[in-house]
C-alpha positions in Angstrom: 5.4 -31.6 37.8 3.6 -29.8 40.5 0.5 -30.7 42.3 -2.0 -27.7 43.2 -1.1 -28.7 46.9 2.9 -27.9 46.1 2.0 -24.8 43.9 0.1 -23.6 46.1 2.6 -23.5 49.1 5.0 -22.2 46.5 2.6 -19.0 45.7 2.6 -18.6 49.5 6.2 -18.8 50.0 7.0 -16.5 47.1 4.9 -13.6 48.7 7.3 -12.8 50.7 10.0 -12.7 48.6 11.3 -9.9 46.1 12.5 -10.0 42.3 15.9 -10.7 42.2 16.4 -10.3 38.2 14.9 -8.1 35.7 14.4 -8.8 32.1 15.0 -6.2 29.7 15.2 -5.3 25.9 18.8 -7.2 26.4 16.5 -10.6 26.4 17.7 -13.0 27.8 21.3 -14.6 27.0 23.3 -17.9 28.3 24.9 -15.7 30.8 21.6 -14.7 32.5 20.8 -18.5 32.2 24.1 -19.3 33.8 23.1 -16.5 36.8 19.6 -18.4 37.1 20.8 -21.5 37.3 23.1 -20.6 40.4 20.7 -18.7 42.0 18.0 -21.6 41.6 20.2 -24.1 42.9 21.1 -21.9 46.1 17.3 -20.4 46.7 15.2 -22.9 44.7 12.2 -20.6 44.8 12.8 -17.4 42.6 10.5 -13.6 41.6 11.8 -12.3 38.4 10.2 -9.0 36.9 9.9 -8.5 33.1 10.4 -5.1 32.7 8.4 -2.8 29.9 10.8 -2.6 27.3 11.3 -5.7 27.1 10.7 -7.2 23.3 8.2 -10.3 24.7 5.3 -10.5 26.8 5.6 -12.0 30.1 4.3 -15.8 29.2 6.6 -16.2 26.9 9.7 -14.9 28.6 8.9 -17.0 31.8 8.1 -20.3 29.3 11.6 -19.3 27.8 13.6 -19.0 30.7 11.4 -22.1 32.9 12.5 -24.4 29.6 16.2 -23.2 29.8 16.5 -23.6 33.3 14.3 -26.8 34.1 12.6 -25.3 36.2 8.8 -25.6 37.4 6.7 -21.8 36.7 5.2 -21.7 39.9 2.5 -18.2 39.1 2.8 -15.4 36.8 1.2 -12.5 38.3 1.5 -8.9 36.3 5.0 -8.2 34.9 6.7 -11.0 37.7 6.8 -14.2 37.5 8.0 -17.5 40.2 10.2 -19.9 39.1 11.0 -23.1 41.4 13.6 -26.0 40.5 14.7 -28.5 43.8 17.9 -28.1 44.9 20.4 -30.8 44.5 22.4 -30.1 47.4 20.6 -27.4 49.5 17.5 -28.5 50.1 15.9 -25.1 51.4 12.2 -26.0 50.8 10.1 -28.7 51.4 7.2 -29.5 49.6 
C-alpha cells in the first residue's frame, strides 16, 4: 500500500510521462494483461487512457486492470489513469 508521501511523488513522476495503452470497446483481455505486466515490470510507473467507446467507466476499468496486474492505482485523472507495481529486477524508481 502507498503512503500519501509515495503517491504523491508518483503523481509527480507520472506528469511527465505519456499513455502508453488505450482501452477500448475490445475491453480488456489476458493478452493486454500479459502486455501490462511486461511493461510494469520494465517501467514500473504507467499512464493508460480509457478511450470513449469503451463499455466501462474509467474507475472500474483501472480497479480491473490494478486487481489483474497487482499493481498500486497511483491517480485517475479524466479518461487516464497511473498505475505503479515495483520492479522485481529493475528497480527504476525509488520511493
Amino acid at each position: 500500500m502507498l503512503t500519501g508521501k509515495q503517491r504523491s511523488y508518483l503523481k509527480s513522476l507520472a506528469n511527465g510521462i505519456d499513455s502508453i495503452f488505450q482501452v477500448g470497446k475490445g475491453n480488456i483481455n489476458d493478452n493486454m494483461i500479459k502486455q501490462l505486466n511486461d511493461v510494469l515490470e520494465a517501467r514500473e510507473l504507467i499512464k493508460i487512457t480509457v478511450l470513449k467507446n469503451s463499455p466501462g467507466g474509467v474507475y472500474e476499468i483501472c480497479e480491473e486492470v490494478a486487481q489483474k496486474t497487482n499493481s498500486e492505482i497511483v491517480q485517475v485523472i479524466g479518461n487516464k489513469f497511473v498505475l505503479y507495481k515495483e520492479s522485481k529486477e529493475n528497480k527504476v524508481i525509488v520511493i
